[in-house]
C-alpha positions as CSV (number, residue, x, y, z in Angstrom):
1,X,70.4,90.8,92.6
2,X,72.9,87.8,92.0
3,X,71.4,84.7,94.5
4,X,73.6,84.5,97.8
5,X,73.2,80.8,97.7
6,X,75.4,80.6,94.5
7,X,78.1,83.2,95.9
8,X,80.2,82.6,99.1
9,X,82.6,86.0,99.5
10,X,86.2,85.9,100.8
11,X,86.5,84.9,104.6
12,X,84.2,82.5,105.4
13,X,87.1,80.1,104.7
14,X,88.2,81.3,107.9
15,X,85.9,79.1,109.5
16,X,86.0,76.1,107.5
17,X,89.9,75.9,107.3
18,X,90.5,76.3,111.2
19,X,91.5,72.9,113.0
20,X,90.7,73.6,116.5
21,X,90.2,77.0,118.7
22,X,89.2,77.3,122.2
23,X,87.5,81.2,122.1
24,X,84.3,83.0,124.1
25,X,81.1,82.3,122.6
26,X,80.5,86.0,121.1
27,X,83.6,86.0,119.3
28,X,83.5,83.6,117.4
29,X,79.6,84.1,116.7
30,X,80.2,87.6,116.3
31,X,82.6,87.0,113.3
32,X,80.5,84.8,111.6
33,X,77.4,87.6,111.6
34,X,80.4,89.6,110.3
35,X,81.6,87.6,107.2
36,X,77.7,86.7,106.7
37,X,76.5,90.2,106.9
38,X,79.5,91.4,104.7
39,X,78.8,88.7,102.3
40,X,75.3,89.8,101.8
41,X,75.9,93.5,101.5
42,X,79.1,93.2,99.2
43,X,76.6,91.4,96.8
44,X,74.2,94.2,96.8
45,X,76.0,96.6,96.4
46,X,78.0,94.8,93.6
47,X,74.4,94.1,92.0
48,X,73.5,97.8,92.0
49,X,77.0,98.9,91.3
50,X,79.1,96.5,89.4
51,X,82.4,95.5,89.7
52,X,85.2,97.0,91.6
53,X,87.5,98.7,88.6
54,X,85.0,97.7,86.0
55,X,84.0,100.4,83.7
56,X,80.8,98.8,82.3
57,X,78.2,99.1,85.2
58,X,74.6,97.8,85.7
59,X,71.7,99.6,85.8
60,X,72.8,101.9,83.5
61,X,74.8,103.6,85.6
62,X,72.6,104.7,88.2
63,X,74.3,103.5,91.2
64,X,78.0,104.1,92.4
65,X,79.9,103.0,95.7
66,X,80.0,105.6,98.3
67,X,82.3,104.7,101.0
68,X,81.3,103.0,104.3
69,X,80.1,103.7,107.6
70,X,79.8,102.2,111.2
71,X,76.6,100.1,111.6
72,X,75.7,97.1,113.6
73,X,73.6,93.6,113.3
74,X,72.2,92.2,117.2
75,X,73.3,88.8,118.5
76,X,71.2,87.7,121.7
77,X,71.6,91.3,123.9
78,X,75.0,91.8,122.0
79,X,75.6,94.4,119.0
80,X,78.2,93.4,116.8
81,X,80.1,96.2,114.7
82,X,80.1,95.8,111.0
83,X,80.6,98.9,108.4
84,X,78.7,99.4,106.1
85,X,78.7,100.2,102.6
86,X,77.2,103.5,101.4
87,X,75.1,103.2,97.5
88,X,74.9,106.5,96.1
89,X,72.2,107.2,93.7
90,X,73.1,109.4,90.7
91,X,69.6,110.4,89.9
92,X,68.4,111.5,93.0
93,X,71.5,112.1,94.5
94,X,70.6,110.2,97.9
95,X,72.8,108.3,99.9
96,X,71.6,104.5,100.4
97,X,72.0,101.6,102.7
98,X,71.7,98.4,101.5
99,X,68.3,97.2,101.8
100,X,69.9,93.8,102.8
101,X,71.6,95.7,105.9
102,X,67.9,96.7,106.9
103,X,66.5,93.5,106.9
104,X,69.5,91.9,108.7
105,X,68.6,94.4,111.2
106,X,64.8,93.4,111.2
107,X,65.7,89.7,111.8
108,X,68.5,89.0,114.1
109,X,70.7,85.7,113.1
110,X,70.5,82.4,115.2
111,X,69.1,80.4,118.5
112,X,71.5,81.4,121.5
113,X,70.7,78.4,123.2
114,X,71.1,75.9,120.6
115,X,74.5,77.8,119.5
116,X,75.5,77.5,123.3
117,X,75.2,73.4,123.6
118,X,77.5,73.8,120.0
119,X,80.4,76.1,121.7
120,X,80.6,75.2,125.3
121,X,82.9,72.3,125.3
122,X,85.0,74.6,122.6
123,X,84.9,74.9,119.0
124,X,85.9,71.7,116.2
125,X,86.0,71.7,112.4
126,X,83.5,69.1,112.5
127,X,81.0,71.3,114.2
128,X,81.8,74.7,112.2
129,X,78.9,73.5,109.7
130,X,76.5,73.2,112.2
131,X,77.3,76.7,113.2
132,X,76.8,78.2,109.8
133,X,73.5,76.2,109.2
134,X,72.3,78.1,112.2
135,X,72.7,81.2,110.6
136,X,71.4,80.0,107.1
137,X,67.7,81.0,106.9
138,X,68.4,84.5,108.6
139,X,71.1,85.5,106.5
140,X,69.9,83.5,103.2
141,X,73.3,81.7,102.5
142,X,73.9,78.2,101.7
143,X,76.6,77.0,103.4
144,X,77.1,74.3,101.1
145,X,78.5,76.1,98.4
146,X,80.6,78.9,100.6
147,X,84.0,77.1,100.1
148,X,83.6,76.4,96.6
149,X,82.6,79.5,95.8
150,X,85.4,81.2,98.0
151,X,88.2,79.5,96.3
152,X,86.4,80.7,92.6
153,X,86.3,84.1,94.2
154,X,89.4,84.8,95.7
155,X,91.4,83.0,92.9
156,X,89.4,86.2,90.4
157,X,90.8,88.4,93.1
158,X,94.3,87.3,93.0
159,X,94.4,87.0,89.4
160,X,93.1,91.0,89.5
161,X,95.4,91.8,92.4
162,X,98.4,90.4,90.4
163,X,97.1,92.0,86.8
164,X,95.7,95.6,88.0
165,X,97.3,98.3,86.1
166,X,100.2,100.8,87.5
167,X,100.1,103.4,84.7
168,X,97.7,105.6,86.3
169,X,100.1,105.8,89.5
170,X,102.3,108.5,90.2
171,X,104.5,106.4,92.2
172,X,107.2,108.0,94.1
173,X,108.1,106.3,97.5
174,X,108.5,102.4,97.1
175,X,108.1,100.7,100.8
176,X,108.8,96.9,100.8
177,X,109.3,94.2,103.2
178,X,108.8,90.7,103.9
179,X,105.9,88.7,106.2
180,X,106.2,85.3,107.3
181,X,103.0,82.8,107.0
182,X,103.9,79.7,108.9
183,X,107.3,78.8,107.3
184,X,106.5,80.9,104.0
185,X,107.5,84.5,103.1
186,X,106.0,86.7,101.3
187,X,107.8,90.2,100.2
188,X,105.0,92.8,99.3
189,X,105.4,96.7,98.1
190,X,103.4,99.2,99.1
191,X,103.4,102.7,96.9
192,X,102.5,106.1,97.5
193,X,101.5,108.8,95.2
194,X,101.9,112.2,94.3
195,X,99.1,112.6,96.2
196,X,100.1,110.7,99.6
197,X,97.9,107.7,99.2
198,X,98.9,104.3,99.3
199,X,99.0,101.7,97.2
200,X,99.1,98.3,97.6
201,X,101.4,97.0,94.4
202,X,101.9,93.8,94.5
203,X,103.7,90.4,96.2
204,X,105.3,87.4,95.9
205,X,106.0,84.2,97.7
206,X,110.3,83.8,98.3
207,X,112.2,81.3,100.4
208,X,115.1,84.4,101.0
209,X,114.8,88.1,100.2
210,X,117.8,87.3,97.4
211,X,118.5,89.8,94.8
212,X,117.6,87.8,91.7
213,X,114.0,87.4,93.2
214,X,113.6,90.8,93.6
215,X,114.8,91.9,90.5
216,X,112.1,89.6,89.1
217,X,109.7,91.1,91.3
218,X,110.6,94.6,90.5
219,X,110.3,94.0,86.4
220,X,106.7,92.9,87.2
221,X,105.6,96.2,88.8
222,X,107.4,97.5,85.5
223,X,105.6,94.9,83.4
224,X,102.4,96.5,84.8
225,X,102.9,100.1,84.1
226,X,105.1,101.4,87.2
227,X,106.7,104.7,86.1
228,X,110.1,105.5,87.7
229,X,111.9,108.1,85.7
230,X,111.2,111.1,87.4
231,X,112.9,109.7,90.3
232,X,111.6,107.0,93.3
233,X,112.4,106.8,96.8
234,X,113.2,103.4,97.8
235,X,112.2,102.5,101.9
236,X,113.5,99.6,103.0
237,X,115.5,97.7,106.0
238,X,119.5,96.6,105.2
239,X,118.3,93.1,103.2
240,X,121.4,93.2,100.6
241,X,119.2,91.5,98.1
242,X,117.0,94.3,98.3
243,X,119.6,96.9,97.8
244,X,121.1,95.3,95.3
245,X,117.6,94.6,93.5
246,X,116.9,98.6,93.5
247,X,120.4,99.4,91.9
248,X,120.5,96.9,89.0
249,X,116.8,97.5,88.3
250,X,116.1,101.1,88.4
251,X,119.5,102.9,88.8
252,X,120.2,106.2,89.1
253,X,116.3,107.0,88.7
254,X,116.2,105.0,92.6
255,X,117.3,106.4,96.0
256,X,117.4,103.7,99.0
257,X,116.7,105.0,102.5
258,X,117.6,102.5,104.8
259,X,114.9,101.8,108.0
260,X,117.1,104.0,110.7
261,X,114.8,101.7,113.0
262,X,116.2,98.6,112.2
263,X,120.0,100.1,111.7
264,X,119.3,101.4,115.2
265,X,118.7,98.0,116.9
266,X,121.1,95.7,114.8
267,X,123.3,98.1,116.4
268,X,122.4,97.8,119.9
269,X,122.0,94.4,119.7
270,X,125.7,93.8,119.8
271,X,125.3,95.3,123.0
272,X,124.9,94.2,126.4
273,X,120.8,94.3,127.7
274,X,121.9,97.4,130.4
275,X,123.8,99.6,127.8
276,X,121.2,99.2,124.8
277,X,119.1,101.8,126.2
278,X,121.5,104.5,126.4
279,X,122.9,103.7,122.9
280,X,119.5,103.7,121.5
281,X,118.4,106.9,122.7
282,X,121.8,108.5,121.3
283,X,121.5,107.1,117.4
284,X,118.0,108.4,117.8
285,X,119.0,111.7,118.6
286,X,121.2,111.9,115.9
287,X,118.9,110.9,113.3
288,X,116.5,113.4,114.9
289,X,118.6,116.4,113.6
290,X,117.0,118.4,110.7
291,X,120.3,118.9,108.7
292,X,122.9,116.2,107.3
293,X,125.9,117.3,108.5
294,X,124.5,117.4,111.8
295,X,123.1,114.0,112.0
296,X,126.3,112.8,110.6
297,X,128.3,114.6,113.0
298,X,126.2,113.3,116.1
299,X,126.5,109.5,114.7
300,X,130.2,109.5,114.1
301,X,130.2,110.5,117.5
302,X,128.4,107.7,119.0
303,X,130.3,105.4,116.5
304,X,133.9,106.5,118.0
305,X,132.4,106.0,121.8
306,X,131.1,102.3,120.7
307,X,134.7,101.5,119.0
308,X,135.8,101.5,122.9
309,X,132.7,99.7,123.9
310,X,132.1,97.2,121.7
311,X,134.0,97.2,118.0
312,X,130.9,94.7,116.3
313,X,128.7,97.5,116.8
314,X,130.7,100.2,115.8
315,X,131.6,98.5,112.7
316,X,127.3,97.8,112.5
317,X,127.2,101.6,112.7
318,X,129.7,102.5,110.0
319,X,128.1,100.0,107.6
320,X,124.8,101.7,105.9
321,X,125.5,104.7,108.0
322,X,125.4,106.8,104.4
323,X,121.8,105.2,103.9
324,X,120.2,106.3,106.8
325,X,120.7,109.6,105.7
326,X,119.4,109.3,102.5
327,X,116.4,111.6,103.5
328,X,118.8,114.0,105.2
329,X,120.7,114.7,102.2
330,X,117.6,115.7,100.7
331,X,117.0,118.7,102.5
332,X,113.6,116.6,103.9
333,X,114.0,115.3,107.3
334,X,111.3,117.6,109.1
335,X,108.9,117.1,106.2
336,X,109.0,113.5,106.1
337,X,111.1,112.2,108.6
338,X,108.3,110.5,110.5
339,X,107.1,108.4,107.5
340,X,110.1,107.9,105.6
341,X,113.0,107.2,107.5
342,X,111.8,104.0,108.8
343,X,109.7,100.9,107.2
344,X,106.4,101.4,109.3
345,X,104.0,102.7,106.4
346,X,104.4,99.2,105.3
347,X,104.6,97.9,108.8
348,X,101.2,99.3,109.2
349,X,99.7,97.0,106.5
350,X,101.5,93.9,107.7
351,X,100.1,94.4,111.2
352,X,96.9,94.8,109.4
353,X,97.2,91.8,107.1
354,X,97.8,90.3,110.6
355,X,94.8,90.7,111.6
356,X,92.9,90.2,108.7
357,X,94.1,86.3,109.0
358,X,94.7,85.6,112.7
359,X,92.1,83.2,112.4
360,X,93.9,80.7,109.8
361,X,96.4,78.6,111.3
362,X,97.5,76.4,108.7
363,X,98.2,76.6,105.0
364,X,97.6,74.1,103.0
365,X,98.9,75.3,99.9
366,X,100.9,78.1,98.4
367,X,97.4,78.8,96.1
368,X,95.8,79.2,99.5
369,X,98.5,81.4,100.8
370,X,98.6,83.7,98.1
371,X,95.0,84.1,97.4
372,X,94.3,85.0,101.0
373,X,96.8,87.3,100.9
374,X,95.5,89.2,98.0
375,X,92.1,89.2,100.0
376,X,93.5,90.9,102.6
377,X,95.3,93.3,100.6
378,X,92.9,94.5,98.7
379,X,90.3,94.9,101.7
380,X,92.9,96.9,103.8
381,X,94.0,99.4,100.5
382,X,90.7,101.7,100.9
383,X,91.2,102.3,104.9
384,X,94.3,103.7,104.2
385,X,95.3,107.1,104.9
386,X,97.2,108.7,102.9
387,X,100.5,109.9,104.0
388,X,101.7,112.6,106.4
389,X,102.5,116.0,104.8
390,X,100.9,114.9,101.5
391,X,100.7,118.3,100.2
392,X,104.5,119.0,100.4
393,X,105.3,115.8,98.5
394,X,106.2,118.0,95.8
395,X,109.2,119.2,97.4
396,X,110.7,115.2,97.3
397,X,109.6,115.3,93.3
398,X,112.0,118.1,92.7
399,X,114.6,117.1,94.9
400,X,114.8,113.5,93.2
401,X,114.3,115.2,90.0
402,X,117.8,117.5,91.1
403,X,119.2,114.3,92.0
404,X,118.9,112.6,88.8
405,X,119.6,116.0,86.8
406,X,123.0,116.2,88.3
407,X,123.9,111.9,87.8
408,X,123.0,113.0,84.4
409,X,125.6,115.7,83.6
410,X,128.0,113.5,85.4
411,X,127.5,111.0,83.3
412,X,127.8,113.1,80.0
């Protein structure tokens, strides 16, 4: 097994990098016996395992990852959830926990009262080490070496994140959006398969969601083995560089769906805060309807009753409109109108990311940024379900193929 005091894993940095934080007590110590714990079992079970993606694997083989499940480690009268990783042993075919987990169990981290006279008065950068050398002989980490050893760590990660593979993704529905960090963006995809899961593709750092950037973006995806032919199903809100991006890049092998949330509320907005309601709950009835010509029918409607109340957001209705119903014109509304009409698959994973790095508060450094964002990507990919009415996503295969069939002939 690799020494812990020569490995720090990804988010202790959490700790070290915040500047000041007033928070309870059990929190704060509770995430710490999280990232410790987490630290010590990832290491195990890389030991036994290997490398995430690596085909050459110790102990001959013997030992594969298995999932996760809920556990716990004590602090004081407090349990604190973790999840924990599942070894499976080929030979036997048994299920493992980490014998690490066990003994973590056996001897409970840290002095309450000493940690107490720490935290009282509030928690300060200065004191953050004191903290983690409280934990150091029950969890057998050196917190020394955690930060230098994160930043080696995480850099590997990002450089993985940013060089893993496409080709073996069936891609067919392309979600992207943008996140703000502070004062930096970041625009990130998120992929699912022919099978419904999701995939987290790939990012980069932008001052403005232009087209140019984009198109960059999209030809490294390409780059790294994204297949498109057979038709893809682009998800996104009305960014023009986006739109723009997804025509020059992939063509006629693209369809753009337009987020009918945000359509719906740049079009309210023009309105006054009494009215927005009403409007809002019409567009959404519209786009609610199963067929096309319905939903167009019902829109054009509201559009003619907003040219008398307010022309802005009639014209905001008329512009896109066709977009909207890209799904519509399908022929696939009631199979996937829930998941692909509007940008919240990839909404999901921001919220997630979210949470994943409340803690930091400043960024230092666009290496810092990006490397923490890969982190976080690449823990949230496995908890992802895959998509709602997965097993029908053939249907949008043949009707993009159609699509692109009929372009063809068009264009002969």
């Amino acid at each position: 097994m690799k020494d812990i005091k020569e490995s720090g894993e990804i988010i202790f940095e959490k700790i070290l990098e915040l500047e000041e934080r007033q928070t309870s007590i059990f929190e704060y110590l509770g995430e710490i016996v999280k990232v410790l714990g987490k630290t010590r079992m990832g290491l195990e079970v890389e030991d036994k395992c290997g490398e995430r993606y690596n085909h050459e694997k110790p102990n001959e083989g013997q030992y594969s990852r298995y999932g996760s499940q809920p556990g716990s480690l004590k602090l004081g009268i407090e349990r604190i959830p973790i999840d924990v990783p599942r070894i499976k042993d080929n030979e036997t075919e048994k299920i493992l926990q980490p014998e690490s987990y066990q003994k973590m169990r056996s001897n409970p981290p840290g002095q309450l009262e000493d940690l107490y006279r720490i935290l009282i008065g509030g928690l300060k950068q200065k004191e953050y080490k004191k903290v983690a050398q409280s934990f150091e002989d029950s969890f057998g980490l050196s917190q020394s070496n955690v930060s230098k050893h994160f930043v080696e760590i995480s850099s590997k990660v990002l450089e993985d994140f940013e060089n893993r593979s496409l080709e073996n993704y069936d891609i067919m529905v392309l979600y992207i959006d943008g996140k703000y960090f502070g004062s930096r963006e970041i625009i990130h995809c998120v992929g699912v398969t022919s099978n419904g899961h999701k995939v987290c593709l790939g990012f980069i750092e932008t001052a403005s969601e232009n087209s140019r950037t984009i198109k960059e973006f999209f030809g490294k995806l390409i780059e790294r083995g994204l297949q498109y032919e057979q038709g893809i199903l682009v998800v996104a809100d009305g960014s023009k560089g986006i739109r723009k991006a997804t025509k020059e890049v992939f063509g006629k092998y693209a369809l753009f769906q337009r987020c009918q949330w945000h359509k719906r509320e740049n079009i309210v907005g023009y309105l006054p805060e009494e009215k927005q309601e009403y409007y809002r709950r019409k567009i959404q009835n519209a786009y609610e309807e199963v067929q096309y010509e319905a939903a167009k029918a019902k829109l054009k409607e509201v559009q003619k009753e907003l040219e008398k109340e307010n022309r802005s957001a009639a014209q905001s209705m008329e512009e896109g409109m066709e977009e909207t119903l890209t799904l519509h014109r399908l022929g696939l509304r009631s199979q996937f109108g829930r998941s692909m009409t509007t940008t919240n698959i990839i909404e999901n994973v921001n919220s997630r990311l979210r949470k994943e790095l409340v803690r930091i508060t400043r960024w230092y450094d666009t290496n810092m940024l990006q490397r923490w964002v890969a982190a976080g990507l690449m823990e949230i990919e496995p908890g992802l379900r895959r998509i709602n009415n997965y097993y029908n996503l053939h249907l949008l295969r043949t009707a993009l193929k159609n699509v692109i069939g009929i372009d063809h002939q068009r264009v002969a």
